[in-house]
Structures are given as structure tokens and as C-alpha cells.
Backbone as a printed PyTorch tensor [residue, N CA C, xyz], in Angstrom:
tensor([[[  0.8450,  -1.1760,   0.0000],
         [  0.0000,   0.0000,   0.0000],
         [  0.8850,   1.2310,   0.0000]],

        [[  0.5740,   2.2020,  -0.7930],
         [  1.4930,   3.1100,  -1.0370],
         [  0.6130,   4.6500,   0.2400]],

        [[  1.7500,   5.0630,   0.1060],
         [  1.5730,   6.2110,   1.3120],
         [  0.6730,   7.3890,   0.6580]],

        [[ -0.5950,   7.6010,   1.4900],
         [ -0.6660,   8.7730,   0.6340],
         [ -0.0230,  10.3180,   0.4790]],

        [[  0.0460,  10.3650,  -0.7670],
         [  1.2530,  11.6670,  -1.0130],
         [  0.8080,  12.6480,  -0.0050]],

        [[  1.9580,  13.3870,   0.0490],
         [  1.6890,  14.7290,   0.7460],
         [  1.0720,  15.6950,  -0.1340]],

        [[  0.4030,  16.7590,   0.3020],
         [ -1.2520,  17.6800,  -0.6270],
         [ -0.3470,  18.6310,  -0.3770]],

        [[ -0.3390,  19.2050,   0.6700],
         [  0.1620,  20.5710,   0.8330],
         [ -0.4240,  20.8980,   2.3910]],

        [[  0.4240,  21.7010,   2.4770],
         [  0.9810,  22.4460,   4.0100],
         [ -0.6130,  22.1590,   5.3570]],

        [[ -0.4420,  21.2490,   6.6500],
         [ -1.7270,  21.2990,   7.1890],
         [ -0.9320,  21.9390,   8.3880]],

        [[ -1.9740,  23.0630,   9.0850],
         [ -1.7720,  23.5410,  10.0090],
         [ -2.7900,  24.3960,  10.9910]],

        [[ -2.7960,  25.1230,  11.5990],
         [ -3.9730,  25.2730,  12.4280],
         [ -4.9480,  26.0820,  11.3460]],

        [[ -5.6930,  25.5930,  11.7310],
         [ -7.2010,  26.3560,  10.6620],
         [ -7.3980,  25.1900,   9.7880]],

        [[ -6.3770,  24.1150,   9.5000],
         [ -6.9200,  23.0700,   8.5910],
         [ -7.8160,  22.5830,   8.8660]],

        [[ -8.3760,  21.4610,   7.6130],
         [ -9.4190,  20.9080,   7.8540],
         [ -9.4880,  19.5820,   6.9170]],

        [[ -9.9330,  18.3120,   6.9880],
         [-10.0760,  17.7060,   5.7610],
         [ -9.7650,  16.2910,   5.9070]],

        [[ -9.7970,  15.4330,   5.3170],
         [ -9.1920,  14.1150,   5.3680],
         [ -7.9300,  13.9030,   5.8640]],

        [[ -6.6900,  14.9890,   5.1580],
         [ -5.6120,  14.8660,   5.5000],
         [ -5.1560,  14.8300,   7.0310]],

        [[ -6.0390,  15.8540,   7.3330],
         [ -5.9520,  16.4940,   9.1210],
         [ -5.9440,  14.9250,   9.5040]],

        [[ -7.2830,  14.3960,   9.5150],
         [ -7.9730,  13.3990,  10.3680],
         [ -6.8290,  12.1760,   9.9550]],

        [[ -6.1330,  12.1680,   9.1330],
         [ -4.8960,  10.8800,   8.6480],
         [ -4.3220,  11.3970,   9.7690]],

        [[ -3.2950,  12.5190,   9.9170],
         [ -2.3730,  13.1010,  10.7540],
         [ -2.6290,  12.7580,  12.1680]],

        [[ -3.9270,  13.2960,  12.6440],
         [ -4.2320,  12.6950,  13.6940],
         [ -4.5110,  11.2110,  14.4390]],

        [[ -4.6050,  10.5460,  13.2860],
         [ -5.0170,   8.9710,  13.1770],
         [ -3.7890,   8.5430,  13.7480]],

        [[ -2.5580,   8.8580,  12.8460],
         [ -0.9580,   8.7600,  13.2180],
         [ -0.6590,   9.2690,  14.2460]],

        [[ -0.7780,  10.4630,  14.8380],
         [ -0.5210,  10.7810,  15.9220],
         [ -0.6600,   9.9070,  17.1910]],

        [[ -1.7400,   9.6470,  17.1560],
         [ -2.6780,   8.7790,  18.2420],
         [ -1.9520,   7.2920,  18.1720]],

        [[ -1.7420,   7.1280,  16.8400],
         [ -1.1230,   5.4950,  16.9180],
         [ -0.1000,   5.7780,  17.2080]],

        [[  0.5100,   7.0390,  17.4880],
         [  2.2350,   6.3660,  17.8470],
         [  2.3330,   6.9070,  18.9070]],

        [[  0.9720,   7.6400,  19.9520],
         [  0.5860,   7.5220,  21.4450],
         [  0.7090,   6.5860,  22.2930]],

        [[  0.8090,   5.4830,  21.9160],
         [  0.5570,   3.9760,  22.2540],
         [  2.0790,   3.5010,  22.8650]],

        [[  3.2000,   4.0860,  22.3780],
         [  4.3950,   4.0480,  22.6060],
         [  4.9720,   5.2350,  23.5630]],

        [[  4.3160,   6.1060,  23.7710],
         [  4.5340,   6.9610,  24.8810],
         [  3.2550,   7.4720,  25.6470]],

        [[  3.6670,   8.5760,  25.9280],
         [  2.3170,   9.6170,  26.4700],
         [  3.0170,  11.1410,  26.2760]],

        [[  3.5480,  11.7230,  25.6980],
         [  3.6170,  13.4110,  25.1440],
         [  2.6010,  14.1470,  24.7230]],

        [[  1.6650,  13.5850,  24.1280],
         [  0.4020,  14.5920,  24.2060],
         [ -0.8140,  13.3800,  23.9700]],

        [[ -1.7110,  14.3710,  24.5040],
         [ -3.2680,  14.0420,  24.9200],
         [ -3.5570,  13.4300,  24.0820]],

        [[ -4.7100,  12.0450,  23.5080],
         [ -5.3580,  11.6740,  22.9630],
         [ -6.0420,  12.5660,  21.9240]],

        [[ -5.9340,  12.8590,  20.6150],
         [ -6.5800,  13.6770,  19.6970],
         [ -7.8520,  13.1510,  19.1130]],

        [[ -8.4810,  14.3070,  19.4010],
         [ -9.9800,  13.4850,  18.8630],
         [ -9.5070,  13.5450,  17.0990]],

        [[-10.2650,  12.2130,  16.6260],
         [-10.0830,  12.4980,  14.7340],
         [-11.0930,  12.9570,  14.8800]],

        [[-11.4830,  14.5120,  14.2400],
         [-12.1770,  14.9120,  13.4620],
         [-11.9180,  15.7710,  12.2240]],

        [[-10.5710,  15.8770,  11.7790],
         [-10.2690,  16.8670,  10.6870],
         [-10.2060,  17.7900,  10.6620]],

        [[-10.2650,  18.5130,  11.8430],
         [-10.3960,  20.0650,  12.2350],
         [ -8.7390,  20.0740,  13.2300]],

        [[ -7.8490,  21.0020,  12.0500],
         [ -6.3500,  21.2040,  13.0270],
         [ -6.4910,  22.5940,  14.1420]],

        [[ -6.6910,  22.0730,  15.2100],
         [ -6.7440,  22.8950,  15.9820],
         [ -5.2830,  23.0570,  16.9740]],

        [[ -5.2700,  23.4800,  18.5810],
         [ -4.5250,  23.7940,  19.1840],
         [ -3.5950,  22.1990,  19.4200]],

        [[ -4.5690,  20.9960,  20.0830],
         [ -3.9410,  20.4020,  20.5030],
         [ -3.4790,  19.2270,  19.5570]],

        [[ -4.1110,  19.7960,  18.1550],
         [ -3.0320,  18.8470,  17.6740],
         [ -1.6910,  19.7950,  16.9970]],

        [[ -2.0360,  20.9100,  16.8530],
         [ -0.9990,  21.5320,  16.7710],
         [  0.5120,  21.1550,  18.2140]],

        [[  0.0220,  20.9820,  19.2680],
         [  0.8170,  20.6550,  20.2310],
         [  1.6340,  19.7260,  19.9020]],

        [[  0.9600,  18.5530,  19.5230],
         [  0.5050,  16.9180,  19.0480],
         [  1.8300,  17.4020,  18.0530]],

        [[  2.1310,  17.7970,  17.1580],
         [  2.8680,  17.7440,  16.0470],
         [  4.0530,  18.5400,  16.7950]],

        [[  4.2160,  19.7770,  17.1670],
         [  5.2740,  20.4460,  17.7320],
         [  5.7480,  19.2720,  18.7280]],

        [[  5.4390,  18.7220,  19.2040],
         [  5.8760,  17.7440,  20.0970],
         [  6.7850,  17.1610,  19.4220]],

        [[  6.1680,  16.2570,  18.3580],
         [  6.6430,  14.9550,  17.2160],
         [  8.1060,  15.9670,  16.8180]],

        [[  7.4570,  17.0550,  16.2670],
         [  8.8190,  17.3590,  15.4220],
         [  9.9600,  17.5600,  16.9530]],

        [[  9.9580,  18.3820,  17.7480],
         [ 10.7040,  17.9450,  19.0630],
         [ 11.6510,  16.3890,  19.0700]],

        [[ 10.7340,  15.8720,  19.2660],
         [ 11.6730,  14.4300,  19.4840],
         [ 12.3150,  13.6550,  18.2830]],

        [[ 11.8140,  14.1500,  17.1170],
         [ 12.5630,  13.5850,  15.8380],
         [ 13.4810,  14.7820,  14.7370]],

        [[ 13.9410,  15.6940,  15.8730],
         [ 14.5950,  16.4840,  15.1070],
         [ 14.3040,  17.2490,  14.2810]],

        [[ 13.3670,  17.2530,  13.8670],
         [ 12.3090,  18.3190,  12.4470],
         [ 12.3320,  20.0570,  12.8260]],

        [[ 12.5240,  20.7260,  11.9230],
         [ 11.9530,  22.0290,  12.5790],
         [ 10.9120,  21.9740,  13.0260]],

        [[ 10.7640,  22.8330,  13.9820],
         [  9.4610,  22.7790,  15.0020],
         [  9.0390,  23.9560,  14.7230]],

        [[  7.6630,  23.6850,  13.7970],
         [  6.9010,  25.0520,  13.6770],
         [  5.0480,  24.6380,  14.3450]],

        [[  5.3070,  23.3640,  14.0280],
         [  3.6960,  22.9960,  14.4810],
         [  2.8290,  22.7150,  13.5440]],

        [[  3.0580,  22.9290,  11.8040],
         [  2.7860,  22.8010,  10.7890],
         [  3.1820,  21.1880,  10.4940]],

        [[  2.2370,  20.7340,   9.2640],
         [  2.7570,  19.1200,   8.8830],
         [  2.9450,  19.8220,   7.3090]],

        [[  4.3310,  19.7870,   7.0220],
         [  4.9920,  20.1040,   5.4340],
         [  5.1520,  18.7040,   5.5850]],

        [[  6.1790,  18.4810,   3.8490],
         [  6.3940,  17.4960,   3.7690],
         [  7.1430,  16.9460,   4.6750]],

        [[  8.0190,  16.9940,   5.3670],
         [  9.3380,  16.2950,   5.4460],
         [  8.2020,  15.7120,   7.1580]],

        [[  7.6740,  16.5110,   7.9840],
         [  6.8000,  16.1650,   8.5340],
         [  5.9130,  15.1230,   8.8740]],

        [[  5.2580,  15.2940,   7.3890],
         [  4.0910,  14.2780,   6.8230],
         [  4.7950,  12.8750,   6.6580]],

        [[  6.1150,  13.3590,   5.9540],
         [  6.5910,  11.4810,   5.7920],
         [  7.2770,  10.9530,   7.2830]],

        [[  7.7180,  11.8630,   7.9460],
         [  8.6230,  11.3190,   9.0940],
         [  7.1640,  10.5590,   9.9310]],

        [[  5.9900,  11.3060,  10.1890],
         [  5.3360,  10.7810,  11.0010],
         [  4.4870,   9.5020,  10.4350]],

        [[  4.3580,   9.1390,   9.1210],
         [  4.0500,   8.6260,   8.4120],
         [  4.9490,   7.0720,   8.9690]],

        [[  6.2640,   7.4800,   8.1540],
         [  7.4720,   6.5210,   8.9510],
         [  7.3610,   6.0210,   9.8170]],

        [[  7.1290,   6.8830,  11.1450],
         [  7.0100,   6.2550,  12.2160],
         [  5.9260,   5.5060,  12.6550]],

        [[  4.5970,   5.9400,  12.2140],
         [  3.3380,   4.8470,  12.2470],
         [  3.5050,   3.6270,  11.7380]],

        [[  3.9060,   3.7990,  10.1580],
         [  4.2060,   2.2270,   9.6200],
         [  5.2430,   1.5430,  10.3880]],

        [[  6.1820,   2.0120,  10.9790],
         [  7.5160,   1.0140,  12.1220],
         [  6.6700,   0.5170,  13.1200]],

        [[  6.1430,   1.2780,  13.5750],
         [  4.8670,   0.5740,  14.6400],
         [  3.9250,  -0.6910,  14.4250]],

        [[  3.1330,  -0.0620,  13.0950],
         [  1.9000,  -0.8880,  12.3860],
         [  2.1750,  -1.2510,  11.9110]],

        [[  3.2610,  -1.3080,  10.9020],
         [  2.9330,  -1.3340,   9.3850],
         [  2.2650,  -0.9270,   8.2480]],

        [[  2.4220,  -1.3840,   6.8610],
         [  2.4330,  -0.3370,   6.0960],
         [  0.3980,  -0.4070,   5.8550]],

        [[ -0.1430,  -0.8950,   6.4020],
         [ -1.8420,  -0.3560,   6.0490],
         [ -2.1300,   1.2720,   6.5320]],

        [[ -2.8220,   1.1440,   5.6740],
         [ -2.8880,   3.0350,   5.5990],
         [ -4.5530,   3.1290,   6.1180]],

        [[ -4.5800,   3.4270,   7.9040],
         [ -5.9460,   3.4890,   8.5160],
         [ -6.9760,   4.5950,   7.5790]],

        [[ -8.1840,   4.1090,   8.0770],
         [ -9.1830,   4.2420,   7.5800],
         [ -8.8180,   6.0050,   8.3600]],

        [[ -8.9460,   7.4630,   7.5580],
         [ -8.4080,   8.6510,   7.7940],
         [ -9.4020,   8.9700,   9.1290]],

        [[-10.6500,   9.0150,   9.3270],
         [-11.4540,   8.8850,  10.2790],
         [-12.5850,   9.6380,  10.0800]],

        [[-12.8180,  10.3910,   8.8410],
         [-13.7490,  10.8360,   8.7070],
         [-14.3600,  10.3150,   7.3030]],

        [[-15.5440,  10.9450,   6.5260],
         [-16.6330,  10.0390,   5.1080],
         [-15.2910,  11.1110,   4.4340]],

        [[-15.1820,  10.3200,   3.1450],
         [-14.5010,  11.2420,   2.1430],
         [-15.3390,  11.0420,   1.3910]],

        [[-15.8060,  12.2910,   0.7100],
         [-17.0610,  12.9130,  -0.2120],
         [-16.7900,  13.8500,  -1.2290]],

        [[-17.6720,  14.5290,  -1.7370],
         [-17.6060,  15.5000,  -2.8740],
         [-17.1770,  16.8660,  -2.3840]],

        [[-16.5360,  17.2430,  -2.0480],
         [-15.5260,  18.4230,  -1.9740],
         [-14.4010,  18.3760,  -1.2270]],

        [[-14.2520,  16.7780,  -0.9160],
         [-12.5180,  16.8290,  -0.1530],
         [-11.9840,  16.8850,  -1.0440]],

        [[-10.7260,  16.8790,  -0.1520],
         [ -9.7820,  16.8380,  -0.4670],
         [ -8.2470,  16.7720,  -0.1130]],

        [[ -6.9560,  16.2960,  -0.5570],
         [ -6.0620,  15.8560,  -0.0640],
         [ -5.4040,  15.0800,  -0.7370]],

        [[ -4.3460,  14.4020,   0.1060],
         [ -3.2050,  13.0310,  -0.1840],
         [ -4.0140,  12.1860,  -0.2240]],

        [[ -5.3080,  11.7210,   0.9110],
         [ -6.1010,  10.8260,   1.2500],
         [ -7.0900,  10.4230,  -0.2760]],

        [[ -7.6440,  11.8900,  -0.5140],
         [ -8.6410,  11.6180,  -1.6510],
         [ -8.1180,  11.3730,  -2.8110]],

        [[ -6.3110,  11.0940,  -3.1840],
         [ -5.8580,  11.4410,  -4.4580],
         [ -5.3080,   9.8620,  -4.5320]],

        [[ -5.0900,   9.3860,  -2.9030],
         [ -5.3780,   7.7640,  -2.8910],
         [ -6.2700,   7.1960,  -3.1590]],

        [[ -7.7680,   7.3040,  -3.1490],
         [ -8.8710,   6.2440,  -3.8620],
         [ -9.0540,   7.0170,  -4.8580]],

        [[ -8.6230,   8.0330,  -5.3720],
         [ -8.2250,   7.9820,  -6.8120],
         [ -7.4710,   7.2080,  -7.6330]],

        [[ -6.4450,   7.0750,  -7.1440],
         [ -5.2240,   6.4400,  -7.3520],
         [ -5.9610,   4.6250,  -7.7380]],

        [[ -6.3610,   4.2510,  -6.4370],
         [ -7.0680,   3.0700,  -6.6970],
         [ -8.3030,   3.0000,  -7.0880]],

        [[ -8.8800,   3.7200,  -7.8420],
         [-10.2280,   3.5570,  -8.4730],
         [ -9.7200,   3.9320, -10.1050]],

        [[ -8.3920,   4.4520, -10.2860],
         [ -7.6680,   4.2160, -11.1260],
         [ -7.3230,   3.0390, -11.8450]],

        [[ -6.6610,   2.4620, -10.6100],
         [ -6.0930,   0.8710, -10.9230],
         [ -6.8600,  -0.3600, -11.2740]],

        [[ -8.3140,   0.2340, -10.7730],
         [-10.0720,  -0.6100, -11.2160],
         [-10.2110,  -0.3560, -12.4220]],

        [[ -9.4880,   0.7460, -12.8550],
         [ -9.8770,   0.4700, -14.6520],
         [-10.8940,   2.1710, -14.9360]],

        [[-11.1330,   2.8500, -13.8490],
         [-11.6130,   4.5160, -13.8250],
         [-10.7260,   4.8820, -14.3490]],

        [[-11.5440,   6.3050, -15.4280],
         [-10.6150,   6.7210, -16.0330],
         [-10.9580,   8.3320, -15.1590]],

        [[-10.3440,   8.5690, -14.2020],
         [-10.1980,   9.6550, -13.5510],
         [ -8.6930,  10.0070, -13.3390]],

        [[ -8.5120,  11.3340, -13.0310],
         [ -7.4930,  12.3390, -12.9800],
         [ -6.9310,  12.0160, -11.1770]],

        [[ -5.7670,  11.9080, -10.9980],
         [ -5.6670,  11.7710,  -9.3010],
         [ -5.2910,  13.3250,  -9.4470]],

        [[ -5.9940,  13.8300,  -9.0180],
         [ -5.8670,  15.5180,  -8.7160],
         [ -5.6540,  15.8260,  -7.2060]],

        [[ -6.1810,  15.0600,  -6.0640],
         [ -6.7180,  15.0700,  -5.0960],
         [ -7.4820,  16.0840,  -4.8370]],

        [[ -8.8610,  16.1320,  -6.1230],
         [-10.1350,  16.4680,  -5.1480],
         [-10.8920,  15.7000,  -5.7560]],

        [[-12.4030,  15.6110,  -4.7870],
         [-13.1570,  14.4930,  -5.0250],
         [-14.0470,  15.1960,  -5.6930]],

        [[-14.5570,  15.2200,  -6.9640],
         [-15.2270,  16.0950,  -7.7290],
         [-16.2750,  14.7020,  -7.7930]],

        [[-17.2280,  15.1950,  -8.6800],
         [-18.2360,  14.6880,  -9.1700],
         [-17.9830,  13.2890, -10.1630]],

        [[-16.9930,  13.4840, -11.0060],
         [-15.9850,  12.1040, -11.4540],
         [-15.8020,  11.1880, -10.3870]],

        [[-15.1910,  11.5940,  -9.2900],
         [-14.5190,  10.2930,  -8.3100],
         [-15.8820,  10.4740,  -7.8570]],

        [[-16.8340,  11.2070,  -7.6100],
         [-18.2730,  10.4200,  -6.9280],
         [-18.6280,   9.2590,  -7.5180]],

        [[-18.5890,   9.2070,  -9.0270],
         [-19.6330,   8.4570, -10.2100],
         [-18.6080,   7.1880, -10.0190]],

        [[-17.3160,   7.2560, -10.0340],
         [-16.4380,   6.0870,  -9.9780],
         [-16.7150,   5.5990,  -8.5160]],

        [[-16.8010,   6.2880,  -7.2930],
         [-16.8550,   5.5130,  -6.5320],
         [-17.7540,   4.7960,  -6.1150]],

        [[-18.9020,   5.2240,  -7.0880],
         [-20.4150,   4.8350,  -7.1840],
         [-20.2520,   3.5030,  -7.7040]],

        [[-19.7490,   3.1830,  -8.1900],
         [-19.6010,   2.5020,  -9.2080],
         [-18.8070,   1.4280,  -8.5290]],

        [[-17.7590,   1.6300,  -7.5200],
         [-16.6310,   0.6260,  -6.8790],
         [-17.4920,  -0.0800,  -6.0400]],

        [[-18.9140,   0.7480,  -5.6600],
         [-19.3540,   0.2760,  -4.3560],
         [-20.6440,  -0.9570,  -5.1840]],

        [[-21.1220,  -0.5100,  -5.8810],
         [-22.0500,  -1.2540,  -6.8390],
         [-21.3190,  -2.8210,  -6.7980]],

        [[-20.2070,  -2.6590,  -7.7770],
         [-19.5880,  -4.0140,  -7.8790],
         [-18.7430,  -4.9260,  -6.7270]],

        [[-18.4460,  -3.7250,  -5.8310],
         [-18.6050,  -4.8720,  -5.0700],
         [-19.3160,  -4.8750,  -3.3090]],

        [[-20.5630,  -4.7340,  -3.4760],
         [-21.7170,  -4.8920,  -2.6890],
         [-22.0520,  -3.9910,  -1.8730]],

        [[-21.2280,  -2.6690,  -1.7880],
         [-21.6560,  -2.1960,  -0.6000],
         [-22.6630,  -0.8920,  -1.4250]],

        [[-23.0340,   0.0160,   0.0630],
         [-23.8560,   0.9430,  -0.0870],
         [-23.5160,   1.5390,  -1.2810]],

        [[-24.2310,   2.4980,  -2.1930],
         [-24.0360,   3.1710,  -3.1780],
         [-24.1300,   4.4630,  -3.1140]],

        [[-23.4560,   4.9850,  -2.0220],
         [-23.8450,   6.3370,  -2.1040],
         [-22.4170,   7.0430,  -2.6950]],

        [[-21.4880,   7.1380,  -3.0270],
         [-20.4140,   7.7690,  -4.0010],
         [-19.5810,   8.6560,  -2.7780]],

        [[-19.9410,   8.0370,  -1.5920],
         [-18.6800,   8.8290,  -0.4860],
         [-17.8360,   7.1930,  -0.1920]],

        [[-16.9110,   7.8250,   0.3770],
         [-15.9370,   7.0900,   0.8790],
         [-15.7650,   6.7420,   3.1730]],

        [[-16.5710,   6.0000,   3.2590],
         [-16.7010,   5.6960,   4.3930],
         [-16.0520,   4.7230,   4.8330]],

        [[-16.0110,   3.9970,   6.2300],
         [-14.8430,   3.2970,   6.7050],
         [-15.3840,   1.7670,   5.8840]],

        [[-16.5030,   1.6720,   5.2150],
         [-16.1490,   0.2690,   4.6120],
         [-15.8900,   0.1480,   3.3460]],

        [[-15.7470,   1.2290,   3.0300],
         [-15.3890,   1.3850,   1.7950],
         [-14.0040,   1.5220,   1.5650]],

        [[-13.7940,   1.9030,   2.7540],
         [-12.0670,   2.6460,   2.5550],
         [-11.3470,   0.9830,   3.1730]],

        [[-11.9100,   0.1260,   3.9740],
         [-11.5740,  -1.1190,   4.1540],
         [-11.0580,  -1.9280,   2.6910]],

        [[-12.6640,  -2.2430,   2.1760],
         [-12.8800,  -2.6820,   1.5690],
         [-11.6250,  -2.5800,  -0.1660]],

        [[-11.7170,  -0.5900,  -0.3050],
         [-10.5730,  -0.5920,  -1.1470],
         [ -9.2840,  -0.4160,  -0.1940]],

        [[ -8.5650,  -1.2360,   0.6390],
         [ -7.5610,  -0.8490,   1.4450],
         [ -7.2980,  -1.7720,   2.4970]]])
């Protein structure tokens, strides 16, 4: 399973799939210490996951701005898969028709590899709705053209 790419710069005021990945990671590599609080996933970058990341970059050498750039995104990335391994958790929120991200440019990516002829742009336009409409049709689940945790199982 390939990582999803880095989108561009998440930091306080973010919002989106990507956030809720970041935080997903965060939390899993909680499990190995205690430096900051339990982050709720909801996709909204607020204070304490801003903490949550100034922390990370702290102990792994990164500039510490509190922002997830790239070099960021892959280090913490890194460190989840050394833990887990390489499955790429379900981000924690529905991915739908106006996300967007690394996250959404991954079931692009694999609704690609199904034989869709869509653009991995990472946004979920009205194209990746009809394709994902379409992923869920063939193989059994709900049909509604978002990307929810059995769907994101299911492709993942």
C-alpha cells in the first residue's frame, strides 16, 4: 500500500481528510509513549493537535513550527508504519464530494487501478463520486459515491 502523497501544508485552521490521517498517526504512535493528549479524529487542526505535532517534530529532530509540510508528513508517516505497518488506517472521517487531499488522491489512485478513467488531482469532484459509485455497486456495498470506513476497508 502506497503512502498517501503529501497535498500541501496542514496547520492550524486546517481541515479535511488529510488532518484526520495526521491525527489517526498521531494517536497510533501515542501507544508508545504519552507526550500529548489523545486527539480526537475529526479533521479540524486545531490547538492540541498543533501541540501533538510540535511535540513529534521535538523528538525527531524536524523544525518545530507545528505545521505538517512534507518532510513532517513522511517522518510521522514513517514512524506509524515502524509501529503498524504499512496499512494506511481508515483517515477517520466520510470522504465525499468536496474533499480533499493526499487521502482523496489515494482512492483515486485506486479507483484508477479498477480500470476509472479519472485524474488523481486530489479532489473528489463529481468524477470520483460516479467512480466511486460505481466501486461500491460491484462490489456490494452501499451506493452512495462517499468514501466511508467500509469502503475505505474494503478498497484498502
Amino acid at each position: 500500500m502506497a503512502i498517501p502523497a503529501y497535498y500541501s501544508l496542514i496547520q492550524r485552521g486546517s481541515s479535511g481528510p488529510d488532518v484526520a490521517l495526521v491525527q489517526t498517526w498521531l494517536n497510533g504512535l501515542r501507544d508508545a509513549c504519552t507526550w500529548h493528549d489523545i486527539l480526537k479524529v475529526d479533521g479540524h487542526f486545531g490547538t492540541a493537535c498543533e501541540k501533538a505535532v510540535t511535540e513529534f517534530q521535538l523528538r525527531n529532530k524536524l523544525t518545530v513550527d507545528g505545521k505538517v509540510g512534507a518532510n513532517t508528513w513522511n517522518a510521522i508517516y514513517a514512524k506509524y508504519t515502524a509501529a503498524h505497518g504499512l496499512h494506511v488506517p481508515y483517515p477517520g472521517i466520510v470522504l465525499r464530494q468536496g474533499s480533499e487531499g493526499g487521502t482523496v488522491r489515494l482512492v483515486q489512485q485506486k479507483l484508477r487501478g479498477e480500470g476509472e478513467t479519472l485524474t488523481a488531482d486530489g479532489k473528489y469532484g463529481a468524477k470520483t463520486t460516479e467512480a466511486v459509485r460505481r466501486y461500491q455497486k460491484r462490489n456490494s456495498l452501499t451506493a452512495d459515491g462517499s468514501v466511508g470506513s467500509a469502503t475505505w476497508e474494503k478498497m484498502f
